[in-house]
BALOBA-1460 file (C-alpha; in Angstrom, 3 decimals):
// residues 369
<rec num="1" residu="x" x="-29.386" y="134.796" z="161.416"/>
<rec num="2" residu="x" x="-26.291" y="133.097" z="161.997"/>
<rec num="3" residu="x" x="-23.018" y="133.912" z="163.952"/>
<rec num="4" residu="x" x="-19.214" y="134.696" z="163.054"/>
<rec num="5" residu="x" x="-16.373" y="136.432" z="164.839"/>
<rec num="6" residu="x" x="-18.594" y="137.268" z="167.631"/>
<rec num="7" residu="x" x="-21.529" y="139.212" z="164.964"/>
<rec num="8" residu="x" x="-24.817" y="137.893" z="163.681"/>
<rec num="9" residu="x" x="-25.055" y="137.664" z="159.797"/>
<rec num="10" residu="x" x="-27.184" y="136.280" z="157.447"/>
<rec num="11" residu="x" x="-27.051" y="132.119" z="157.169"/>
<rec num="12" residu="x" x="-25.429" y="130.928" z="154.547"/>
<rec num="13" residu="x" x="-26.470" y="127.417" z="153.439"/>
<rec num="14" residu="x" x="-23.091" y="125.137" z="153.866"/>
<rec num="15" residu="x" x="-21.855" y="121.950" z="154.822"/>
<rec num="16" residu="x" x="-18.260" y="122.099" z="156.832"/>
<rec num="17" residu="x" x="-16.721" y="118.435" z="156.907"/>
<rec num="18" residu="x" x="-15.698" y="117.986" z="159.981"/>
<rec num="19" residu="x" x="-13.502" y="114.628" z="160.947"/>
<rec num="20" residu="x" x="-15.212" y="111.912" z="163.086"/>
<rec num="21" residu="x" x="-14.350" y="112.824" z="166.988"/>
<rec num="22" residu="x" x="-16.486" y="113.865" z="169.588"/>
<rec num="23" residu="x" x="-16.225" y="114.796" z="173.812"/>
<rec num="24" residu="x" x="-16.418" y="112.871" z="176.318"/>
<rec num="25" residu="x" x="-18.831" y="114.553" z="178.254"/>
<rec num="26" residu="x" x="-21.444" y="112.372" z="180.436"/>
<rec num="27" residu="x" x="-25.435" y="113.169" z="180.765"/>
<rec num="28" residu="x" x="-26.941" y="115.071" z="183.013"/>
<rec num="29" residu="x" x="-28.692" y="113.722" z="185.824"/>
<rec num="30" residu="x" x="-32.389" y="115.258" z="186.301"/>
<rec num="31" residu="x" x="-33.669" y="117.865" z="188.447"/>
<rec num="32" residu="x" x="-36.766" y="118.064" z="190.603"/>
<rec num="33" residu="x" x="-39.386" y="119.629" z="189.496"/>
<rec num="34" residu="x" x="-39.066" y="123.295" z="189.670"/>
<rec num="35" residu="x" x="-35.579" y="123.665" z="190.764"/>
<rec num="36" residu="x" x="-32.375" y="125.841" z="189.283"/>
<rec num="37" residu="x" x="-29.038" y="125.777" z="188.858"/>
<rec num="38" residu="x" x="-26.321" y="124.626" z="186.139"/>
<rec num="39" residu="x" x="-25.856" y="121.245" z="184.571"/>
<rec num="40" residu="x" x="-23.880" y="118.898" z="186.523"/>
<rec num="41" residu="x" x="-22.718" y="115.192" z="185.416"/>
<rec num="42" residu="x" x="-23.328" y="111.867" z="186.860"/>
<rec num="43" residu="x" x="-22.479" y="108.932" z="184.218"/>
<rec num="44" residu="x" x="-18.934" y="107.787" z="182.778"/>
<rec num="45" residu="x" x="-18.477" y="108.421" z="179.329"/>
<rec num="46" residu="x" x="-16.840" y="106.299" z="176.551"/>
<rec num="47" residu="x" x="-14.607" y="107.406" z="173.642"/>
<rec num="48" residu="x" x="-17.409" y="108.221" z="171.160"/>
<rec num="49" residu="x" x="-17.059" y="107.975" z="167.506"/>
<rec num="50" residu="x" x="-17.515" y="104.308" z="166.837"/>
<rec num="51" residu="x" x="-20.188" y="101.401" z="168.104"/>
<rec num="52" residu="x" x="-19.597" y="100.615" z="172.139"/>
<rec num="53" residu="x" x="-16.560" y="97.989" z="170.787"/>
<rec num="54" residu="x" x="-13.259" y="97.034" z="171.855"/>
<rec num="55" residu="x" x="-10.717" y="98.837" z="169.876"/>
<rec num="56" residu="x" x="-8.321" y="96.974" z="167.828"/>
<rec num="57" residu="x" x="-4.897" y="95.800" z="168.734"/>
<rec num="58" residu="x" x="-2.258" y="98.591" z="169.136"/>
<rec num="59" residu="x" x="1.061" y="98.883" z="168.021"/>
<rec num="60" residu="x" x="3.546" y="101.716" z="167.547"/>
<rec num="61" residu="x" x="0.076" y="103.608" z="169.135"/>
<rec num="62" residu="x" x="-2.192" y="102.848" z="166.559"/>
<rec num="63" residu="x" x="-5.301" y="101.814" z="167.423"/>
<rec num="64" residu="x" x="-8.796" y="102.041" z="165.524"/>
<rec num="65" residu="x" x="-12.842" y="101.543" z="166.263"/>
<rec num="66" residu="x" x="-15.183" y="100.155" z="164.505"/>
<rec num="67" residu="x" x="-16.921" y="102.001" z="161.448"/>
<rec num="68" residu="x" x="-20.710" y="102.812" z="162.247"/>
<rec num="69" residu="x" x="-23.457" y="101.548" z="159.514"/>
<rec num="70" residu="x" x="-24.727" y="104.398" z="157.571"/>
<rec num="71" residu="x" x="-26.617" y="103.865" z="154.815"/>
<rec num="72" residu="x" x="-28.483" y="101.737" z="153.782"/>
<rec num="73" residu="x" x="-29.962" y="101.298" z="157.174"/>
<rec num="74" residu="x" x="-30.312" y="98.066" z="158.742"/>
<rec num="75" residu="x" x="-33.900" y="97.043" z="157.368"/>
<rec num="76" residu="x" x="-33.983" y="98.784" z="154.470"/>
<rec num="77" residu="x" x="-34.699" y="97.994" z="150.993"/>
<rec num="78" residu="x" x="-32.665" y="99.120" z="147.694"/>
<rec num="79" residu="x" x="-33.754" y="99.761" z="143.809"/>
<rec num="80" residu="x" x="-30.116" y="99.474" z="142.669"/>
<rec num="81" residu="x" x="-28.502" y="95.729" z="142.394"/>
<rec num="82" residu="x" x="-24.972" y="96.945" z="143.167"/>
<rec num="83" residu="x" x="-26.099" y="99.424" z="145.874"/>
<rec num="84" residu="x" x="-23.231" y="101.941" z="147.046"/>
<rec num="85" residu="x" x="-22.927" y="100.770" z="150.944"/>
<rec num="86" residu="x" x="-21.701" y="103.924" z="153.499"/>
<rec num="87" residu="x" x="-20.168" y="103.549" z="156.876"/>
<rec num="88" residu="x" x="-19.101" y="106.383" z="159.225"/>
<rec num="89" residu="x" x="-15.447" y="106.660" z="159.614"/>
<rec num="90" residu="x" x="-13.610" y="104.841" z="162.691"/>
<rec num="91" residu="x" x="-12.022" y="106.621" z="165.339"/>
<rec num="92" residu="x" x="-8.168" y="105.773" z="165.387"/>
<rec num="93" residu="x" x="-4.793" y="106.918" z="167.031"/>
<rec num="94" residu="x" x="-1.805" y="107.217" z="165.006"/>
<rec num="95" residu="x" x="-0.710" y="108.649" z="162.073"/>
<rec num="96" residu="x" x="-1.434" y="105.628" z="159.360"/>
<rec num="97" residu="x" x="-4.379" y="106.284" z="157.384"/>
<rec num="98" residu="x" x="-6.444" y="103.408" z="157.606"/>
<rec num="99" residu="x" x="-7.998" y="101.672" z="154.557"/>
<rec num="100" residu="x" x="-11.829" y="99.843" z="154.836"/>
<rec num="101" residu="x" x="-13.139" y="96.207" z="153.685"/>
<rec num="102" residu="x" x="-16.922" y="95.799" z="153.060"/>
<rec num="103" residu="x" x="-18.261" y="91.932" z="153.377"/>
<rec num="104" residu="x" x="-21.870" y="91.422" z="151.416"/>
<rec num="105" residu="x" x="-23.673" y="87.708" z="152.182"/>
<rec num="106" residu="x" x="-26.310" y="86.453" z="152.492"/>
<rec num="107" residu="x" x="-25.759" y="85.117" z="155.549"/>
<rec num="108" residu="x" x="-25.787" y="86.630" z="159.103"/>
<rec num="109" residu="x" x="-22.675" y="84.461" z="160.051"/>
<rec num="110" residu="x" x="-21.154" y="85.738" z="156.480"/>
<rec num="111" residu="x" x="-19.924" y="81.994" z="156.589"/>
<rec num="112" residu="x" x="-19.707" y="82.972" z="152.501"/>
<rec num="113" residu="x" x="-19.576" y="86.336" z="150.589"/>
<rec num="114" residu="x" x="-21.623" y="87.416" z="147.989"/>
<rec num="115" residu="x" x="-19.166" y="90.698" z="147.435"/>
<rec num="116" residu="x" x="-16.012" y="91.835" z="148.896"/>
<rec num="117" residu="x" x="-13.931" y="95.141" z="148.493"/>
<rec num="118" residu="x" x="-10.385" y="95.565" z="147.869"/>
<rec num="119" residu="x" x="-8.842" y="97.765" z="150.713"/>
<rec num="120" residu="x" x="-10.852" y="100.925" z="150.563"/>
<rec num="121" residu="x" x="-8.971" y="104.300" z="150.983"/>
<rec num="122" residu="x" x="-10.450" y="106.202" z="153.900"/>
<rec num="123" residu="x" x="-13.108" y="108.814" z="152.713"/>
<rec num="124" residu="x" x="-13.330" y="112.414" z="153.439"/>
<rec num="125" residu="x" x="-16.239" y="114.264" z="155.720"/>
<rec num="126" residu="x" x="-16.283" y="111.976" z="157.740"/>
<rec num="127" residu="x" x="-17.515" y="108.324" z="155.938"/>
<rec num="128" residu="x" x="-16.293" y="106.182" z="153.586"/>
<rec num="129" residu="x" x="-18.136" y="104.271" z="150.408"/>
<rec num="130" residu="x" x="-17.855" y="101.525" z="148.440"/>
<rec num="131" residu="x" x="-20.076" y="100.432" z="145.380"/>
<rec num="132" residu="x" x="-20.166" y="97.246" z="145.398"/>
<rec num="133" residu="x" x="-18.819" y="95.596" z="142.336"/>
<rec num="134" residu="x" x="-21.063" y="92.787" z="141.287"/>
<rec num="135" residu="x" x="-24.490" y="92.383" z="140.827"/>
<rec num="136" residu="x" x="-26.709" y="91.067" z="143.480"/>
<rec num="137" residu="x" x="-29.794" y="88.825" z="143.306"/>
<rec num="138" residu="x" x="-33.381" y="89.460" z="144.595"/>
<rec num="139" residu="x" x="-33.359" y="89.256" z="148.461"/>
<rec num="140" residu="x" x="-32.168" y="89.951" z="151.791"/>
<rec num="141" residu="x" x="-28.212" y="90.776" z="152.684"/>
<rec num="142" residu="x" x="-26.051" y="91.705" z="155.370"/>
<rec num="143" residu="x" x="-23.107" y="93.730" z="155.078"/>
<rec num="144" residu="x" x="-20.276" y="94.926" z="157.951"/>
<rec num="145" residu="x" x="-16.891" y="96.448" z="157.408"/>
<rec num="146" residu="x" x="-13.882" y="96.679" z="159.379"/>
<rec num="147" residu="x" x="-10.900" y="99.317" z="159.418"/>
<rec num="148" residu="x" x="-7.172" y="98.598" z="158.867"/>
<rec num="149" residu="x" x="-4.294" y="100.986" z="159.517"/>
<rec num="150" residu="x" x="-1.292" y="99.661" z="158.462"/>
<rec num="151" residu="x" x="-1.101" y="95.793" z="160.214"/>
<rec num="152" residu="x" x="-3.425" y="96.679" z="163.162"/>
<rec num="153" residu="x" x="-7.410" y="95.711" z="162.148"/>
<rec num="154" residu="x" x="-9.935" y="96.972" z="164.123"/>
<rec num="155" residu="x" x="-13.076" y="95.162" z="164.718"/>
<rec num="156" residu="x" x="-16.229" y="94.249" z="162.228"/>
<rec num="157" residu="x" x="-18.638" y="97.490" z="162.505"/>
<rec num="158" residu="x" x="-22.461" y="95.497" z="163.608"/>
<rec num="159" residu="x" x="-24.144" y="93.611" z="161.292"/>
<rec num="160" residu="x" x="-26.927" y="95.405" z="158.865"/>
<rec num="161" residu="x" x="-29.345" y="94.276" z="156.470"/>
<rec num="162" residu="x" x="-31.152" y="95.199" z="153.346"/>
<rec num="163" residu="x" x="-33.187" y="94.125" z="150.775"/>
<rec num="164" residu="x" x="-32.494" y="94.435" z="146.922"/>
<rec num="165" residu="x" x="-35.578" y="94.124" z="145.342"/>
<rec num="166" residu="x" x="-39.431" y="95.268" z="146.543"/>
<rec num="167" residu="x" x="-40.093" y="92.456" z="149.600"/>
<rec num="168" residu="x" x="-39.432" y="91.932" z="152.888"/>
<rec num="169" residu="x" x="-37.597" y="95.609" z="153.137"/>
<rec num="170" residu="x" x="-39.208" y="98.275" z="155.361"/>
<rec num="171" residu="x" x="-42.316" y="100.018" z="153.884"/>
<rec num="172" residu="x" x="-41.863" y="103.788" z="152.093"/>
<rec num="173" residu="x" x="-41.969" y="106.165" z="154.782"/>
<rec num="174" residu="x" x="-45.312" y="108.240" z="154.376"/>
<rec num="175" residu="x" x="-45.030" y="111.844" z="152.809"/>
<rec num="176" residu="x" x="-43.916" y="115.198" z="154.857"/>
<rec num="177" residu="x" x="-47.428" y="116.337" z="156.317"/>
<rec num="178" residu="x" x="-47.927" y="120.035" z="155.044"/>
<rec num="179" residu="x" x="-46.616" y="122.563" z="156.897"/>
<rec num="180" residu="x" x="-49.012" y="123.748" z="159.640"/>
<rec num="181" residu="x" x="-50.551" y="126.993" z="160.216"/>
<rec num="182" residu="x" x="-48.731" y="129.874" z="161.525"/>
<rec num="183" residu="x" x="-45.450" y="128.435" z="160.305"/>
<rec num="184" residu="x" x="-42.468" y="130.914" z="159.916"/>
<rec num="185" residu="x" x="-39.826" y="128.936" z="158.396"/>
<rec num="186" residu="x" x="-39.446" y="125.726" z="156.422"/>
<rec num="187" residu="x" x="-36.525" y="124.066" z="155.762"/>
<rec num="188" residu="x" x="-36.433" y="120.439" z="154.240"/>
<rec num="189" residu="x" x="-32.419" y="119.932" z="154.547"/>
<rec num="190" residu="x" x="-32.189" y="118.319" z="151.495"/>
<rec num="191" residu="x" x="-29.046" y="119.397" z="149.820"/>
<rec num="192" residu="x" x="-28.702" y="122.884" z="152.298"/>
<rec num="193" residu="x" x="-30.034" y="124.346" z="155.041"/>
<rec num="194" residu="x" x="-31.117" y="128.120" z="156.108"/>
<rec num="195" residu="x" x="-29.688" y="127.960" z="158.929"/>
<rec num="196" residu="x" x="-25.678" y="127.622" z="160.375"/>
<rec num="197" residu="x" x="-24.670" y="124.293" z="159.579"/>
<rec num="198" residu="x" x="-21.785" y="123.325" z="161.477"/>
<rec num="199" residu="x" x="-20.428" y="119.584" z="160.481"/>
<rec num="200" residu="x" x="-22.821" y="116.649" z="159.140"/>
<rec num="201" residu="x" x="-23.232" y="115.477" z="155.315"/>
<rec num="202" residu="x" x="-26.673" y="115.998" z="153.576"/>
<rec num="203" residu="x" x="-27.970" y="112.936" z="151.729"/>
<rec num="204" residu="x" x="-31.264" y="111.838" z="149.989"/>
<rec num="205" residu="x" x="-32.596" y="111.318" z="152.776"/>
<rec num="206" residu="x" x="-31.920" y="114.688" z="155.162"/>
<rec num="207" residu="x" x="-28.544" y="115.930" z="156.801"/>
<rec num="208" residu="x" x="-27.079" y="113.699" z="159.056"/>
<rec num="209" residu="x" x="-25.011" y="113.796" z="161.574"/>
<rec num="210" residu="x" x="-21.144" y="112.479" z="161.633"/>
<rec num="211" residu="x" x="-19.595" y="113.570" z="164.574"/>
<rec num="212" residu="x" x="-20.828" y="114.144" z="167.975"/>
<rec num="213" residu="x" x="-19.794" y="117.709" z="167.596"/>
<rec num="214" residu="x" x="-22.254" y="118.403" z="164.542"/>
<rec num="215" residu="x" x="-25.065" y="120.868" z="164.259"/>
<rec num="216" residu="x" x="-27.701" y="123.380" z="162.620"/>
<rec num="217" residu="x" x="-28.610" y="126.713" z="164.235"/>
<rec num="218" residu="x" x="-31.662" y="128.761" z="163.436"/>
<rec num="219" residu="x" x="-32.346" y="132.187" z="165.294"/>
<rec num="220" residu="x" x="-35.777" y="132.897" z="164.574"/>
<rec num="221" residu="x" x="-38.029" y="135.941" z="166.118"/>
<rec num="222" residu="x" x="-38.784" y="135.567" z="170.269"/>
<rec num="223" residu="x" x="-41.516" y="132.977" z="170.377"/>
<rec num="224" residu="x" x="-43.260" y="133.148" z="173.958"/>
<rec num="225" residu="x" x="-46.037" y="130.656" z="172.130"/>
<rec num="226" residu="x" x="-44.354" y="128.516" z="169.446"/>
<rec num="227" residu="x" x="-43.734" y="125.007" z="167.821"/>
<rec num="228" residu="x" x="-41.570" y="123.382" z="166.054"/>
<rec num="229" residu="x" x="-41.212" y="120.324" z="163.931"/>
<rec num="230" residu="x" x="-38.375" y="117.832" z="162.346"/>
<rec num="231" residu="x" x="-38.201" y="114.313" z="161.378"/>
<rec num="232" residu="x" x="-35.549" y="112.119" z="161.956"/>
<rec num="233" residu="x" x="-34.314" y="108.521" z="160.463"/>
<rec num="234" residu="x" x="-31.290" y="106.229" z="161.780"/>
<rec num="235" residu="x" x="-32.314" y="106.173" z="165.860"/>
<rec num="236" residu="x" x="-31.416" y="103.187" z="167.382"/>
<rec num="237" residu="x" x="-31.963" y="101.454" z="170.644"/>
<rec num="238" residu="x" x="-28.455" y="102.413" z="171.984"/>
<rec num="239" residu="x" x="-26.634" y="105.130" z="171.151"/>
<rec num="240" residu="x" x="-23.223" y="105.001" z="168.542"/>
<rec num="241" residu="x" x="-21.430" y="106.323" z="172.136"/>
<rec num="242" residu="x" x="-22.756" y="107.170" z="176.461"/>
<rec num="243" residu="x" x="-22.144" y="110.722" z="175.756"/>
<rec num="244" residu="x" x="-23.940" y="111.346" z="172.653"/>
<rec num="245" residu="x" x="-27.785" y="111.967" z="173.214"/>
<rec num="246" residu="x" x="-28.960" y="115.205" z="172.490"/>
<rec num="247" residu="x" x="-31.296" y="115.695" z="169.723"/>
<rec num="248" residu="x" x="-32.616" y="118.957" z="169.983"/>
<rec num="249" residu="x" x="-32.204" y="122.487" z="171.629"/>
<rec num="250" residu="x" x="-33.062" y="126.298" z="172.369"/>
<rec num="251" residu="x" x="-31.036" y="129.284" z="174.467"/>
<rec num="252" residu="x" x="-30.407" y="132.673" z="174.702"/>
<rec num="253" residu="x" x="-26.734" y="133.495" z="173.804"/>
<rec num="254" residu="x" x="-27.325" y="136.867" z="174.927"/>
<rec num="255" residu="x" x="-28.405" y="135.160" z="178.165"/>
<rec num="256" residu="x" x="-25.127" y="133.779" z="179.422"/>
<rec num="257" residu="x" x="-23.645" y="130.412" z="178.802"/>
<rec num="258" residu="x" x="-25.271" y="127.563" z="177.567"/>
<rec num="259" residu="x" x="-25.053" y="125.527" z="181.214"/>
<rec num="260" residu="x" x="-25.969" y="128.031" z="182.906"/>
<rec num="261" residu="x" x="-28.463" y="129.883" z="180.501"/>
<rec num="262" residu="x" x="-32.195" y="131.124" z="182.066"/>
<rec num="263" residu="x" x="-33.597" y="130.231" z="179.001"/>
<rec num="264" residu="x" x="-32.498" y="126.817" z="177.876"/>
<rec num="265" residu="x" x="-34.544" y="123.711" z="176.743"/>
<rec num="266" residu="x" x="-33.266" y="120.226" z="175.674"/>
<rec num="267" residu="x" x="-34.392" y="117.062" z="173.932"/>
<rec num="268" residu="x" x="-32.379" y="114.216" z="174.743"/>
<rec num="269" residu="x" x="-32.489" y="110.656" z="173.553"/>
<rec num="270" residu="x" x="-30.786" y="108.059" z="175.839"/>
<rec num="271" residu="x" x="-30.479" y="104.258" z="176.610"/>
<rec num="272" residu="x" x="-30.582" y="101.556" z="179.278"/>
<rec num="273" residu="x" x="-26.988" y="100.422" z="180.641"/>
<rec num="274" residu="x" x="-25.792" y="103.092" z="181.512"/>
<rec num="275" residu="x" x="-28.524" y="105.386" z="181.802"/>
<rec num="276" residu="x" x="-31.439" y="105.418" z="183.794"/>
<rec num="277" residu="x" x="-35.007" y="105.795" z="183.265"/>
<rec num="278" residu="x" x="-36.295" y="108.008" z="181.589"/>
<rec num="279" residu="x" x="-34.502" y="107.451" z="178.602"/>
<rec num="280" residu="x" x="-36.190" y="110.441" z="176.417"/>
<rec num="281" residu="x" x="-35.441" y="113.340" z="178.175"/>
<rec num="282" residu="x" x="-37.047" y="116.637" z="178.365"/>
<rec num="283" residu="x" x="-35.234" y="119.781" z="180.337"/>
<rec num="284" residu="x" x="-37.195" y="123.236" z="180.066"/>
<rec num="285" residu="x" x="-36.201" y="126.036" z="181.987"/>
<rec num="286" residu="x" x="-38.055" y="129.678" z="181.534"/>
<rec num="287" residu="x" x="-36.598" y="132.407" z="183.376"/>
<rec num="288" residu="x" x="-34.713" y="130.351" z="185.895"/>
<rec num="289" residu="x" x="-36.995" y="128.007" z="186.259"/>
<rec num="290" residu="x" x="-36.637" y="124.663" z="185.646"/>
<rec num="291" residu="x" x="-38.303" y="121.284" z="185.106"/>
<rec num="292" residu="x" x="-37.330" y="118.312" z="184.280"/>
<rec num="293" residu="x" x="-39.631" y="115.143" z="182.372"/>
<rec num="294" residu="x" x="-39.383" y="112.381" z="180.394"/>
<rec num="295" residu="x" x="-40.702" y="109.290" z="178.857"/>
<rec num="296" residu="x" x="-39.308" y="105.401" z="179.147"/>
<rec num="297" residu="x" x="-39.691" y="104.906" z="175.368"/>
<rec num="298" residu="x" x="-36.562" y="103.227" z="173.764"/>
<rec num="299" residu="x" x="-37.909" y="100.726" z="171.541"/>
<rec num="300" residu="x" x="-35.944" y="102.230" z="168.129"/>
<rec num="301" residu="x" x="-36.194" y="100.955" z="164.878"/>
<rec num="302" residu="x" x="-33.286" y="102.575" z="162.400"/>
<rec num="303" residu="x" x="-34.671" y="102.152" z="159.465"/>
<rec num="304" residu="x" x="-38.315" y="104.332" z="160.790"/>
<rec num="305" residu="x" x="-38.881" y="108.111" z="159.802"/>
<rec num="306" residu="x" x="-40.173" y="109.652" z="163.332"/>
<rec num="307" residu="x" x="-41.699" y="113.087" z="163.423"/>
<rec num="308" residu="x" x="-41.439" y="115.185" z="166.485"/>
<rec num="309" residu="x" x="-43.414" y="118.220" z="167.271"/>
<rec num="310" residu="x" x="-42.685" y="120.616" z="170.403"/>
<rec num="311" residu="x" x="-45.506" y="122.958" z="171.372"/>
<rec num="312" residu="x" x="-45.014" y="126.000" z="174.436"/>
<rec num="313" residu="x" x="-47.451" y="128.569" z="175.610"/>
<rec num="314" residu="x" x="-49.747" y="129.567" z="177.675"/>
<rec num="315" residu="x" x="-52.026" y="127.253" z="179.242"/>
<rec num="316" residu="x" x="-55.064" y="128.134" z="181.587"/>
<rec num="317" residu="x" x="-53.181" y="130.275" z="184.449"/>
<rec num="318" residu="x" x="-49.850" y="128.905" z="183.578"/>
<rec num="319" residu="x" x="-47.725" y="127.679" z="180.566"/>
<rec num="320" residu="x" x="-47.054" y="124.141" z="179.244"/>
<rec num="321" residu="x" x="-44.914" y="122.794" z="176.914"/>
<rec num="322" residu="x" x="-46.007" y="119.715" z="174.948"/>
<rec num="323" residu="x" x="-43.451" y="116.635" z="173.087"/>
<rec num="324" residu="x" x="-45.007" y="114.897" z="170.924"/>
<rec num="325" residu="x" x="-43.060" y="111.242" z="168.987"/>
<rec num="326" residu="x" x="-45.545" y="110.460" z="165.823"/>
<rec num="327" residu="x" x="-48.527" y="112.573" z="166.936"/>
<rec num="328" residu="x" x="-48.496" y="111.211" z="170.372"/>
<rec num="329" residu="x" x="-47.743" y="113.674" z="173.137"/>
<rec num="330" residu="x" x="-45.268" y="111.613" z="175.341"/>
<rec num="331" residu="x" x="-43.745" y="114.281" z="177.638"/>
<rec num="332" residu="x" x="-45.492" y="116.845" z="179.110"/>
<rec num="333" residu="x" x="-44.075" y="120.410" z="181.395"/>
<rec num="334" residu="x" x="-45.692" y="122.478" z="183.261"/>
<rec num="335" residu="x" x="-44.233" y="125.769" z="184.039"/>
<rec num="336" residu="x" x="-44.676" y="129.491" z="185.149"/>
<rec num="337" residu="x" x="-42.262" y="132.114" z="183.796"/>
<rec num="338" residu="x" x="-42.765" y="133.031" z="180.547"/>
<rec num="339" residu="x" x="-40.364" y="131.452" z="178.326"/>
<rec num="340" residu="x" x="-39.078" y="134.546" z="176.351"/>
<rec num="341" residu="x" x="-35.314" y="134.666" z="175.010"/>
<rec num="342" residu="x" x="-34.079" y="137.723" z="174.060"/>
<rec num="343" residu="x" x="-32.081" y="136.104" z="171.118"/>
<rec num="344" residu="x" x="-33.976" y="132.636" z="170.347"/>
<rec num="345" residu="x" x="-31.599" y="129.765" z="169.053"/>
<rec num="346" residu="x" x="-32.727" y="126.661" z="168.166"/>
<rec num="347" residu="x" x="-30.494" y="124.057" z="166.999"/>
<rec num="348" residu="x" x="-30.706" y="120.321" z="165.801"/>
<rec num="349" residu="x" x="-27.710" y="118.868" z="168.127"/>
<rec num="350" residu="x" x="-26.636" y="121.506" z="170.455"/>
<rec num="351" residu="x" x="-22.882" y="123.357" z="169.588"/>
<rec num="352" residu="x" x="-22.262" y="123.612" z="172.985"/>
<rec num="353" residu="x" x="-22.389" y="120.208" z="174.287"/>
<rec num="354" residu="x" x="-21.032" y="118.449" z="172.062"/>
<rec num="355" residu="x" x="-23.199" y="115.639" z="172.384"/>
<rec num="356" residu="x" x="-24.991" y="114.471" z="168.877"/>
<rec num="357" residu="x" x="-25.925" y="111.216" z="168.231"/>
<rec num="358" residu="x" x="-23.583" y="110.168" z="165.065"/>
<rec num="359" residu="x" x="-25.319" y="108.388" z="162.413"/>
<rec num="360" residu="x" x="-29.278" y="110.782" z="162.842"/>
<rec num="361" residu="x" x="-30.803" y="111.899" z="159.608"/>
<rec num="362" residu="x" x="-32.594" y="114.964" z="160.094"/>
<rec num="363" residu="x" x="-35.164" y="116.246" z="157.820"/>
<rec num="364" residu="x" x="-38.093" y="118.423" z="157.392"/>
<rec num="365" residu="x" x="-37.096" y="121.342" z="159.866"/>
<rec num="366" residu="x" x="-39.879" y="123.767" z="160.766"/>
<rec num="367" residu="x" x="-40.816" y="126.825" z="163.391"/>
<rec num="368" residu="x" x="-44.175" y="128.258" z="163.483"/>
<rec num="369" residu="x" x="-45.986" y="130.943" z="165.873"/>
């Protein structure tokens, strides 16, 4: 079930375009073990919406970021020899629209092009593509583009690669497992979603996330004892922006706010400089109670499919909740209150923060008892 002027009704499977901004809200520092209490902020944030880059020059108050890589994925490899090459929009101020140029070579330095676009009107949703006009040979390239609005340029997005051809790309990701036992909904994302989708584009390869303020919500039945499931592509070693880290959530709206909510768990995925260890971040709080765990893992590769799983119940005398990153179980809570929402929500990105990490694929989307 899904909400609308303040009443739950049934989801309707829809895609809302949303233009690339974002917040600039900061993470949240951790808790000791056990404690209560809101959210609270510790970190500077940056202007999300584009790679950690110094804006272009300005004049008459225009100013514009650098486009983020979308697809294809650095590492990657491509069936088609004139490939259709993606890139998130920039972030700009001002009221010129601003136009895009993609550079193909097969060189890092791009000391010469293979392919280059005209000046690329801006696209709508929230990226902009270009097909690239000639054909290319067997092999590894790199592409970047940059955004112009009017005579301001920003800078180059970073540098990706991709093969045309069958070597030296990344291997074909394995199949979906099937879905486990006890599993009470199944969603794949590919083309919709059942639940509220709020922002994003779907693709061939999930729904992914364009602006920091994107996101799915599923309510699904109170689950005390639960899992759930998702795969995601496109995670890299830093983040597109500081305040854009969360990957995954659940609350209680009939609980209070979000913040401040007694039954509120989060998944968050951040980096070194400037976060600090740990940099996969796990908050789960049941009842009022509230714990706080993580994992140093960092080590991203864009171009992988990762699976996550996230088991809760009971556990001997008490309850536990279990992370797991590829079948591994990396983060691990121990807790006492039962964790039983009155209204369960659980969302890929989190509405209320604001805080999604532009440029995630997200596929493969299940809940099970």
């Amino acid at each position: 079930m899904g909400q609308a002027d303040g009443k739950r009704v049934p989801i309707v499977a829809a895609a809302l375009a949303l233009a690339f901004s974002g917040s600039c809200r900061v993470d949240e520092p951790l808790l000791p073990t056990g404690s209560t209490g809101s959210d609270s902020s510790s970190n500077p944030g940056t202007t999300p919406g584009a790679n950690p880059t110094t804006p272009g020059n300005t004049t008459d108050n225009q100013q514009i970021t650098a486009p983020i890589i979308a697809d294809p994925l650095s590492g990657s490899t491509v069936s088609e020899t004139q490939p259709t090459l993606t890139v998130l929009n920039a972030a700009r101020s001002g009221s010129t629209a601003p136009t895009y140029l993609f550079q193909v070579s097969t060189e890092s330095s791009f000391t010469s092009l293979v392919a280059q676009s005209p000046q690329v009107s801006e696209g709508t949703g929230g990226s902009t593509a270009w097909r690239v006009e000639r054909t290319l040979s067997a092999g590894r390239h790199f592409w970047r583009v940059r955004a112009r609005a009017g005579t301001v340029e920003g800078p180059f997005s970073a540098t990706a690669d991709f093969t045309v051809g069958s070597t030296g790309g990344a291997p074909t990701p394995p199949p979906a497992p099937p879905p486990s036992s006890g599993t009470i909904l199944s969603d794949p994302l590919a083309g919709g979603s059942l639940g509220e989708v709020s922002g994003g584009q779907f693709t061939s390869g999930g729904w992914q996330v364009t602006s920091s303020a994107d996101y799915i919500r599923y309510e699904v039945p109170t689950l005390s004892s639960g899992w759930v499931e998702f795969e995601t592509t496109g995670l890299r070693p830093s983040n597109p922006s500081h305040d854009q880290f969360m990957l995954f959530g659940m609350w209680d709206p009939s609980a209070g706010d979000y913040r401040a909510n007694r039954f509120r768990v989060h998944l968050q995925k951040l980096h070194p400089n400037p976060h600090n260890p740990p940099y996969l971040r796990a908050r789960w709080i049941a009842n009022g109670e509230q714990h706080d765990e993580g994992s140093d893992f960092f080590a991203w590769e864009p171009s992988r499919r990762y699976r996550w799983r996230i088991e809760w119940g009971p556990s001997g005398e008490a309850n536990q909740a279990k992370f797991f990153l590829d079948g591994q179980q990396v983060i691990t809570v121990n807790y006492n209150r039962t964790y039983a929402p009155e209204v369960h929500f659980i969302e890929l990105g989190v509405a209320e923060r604001g805080e999604s990490i532009v440029g995630v694929r997200y596929s493969n989307f299940r809940v099970g008892r």
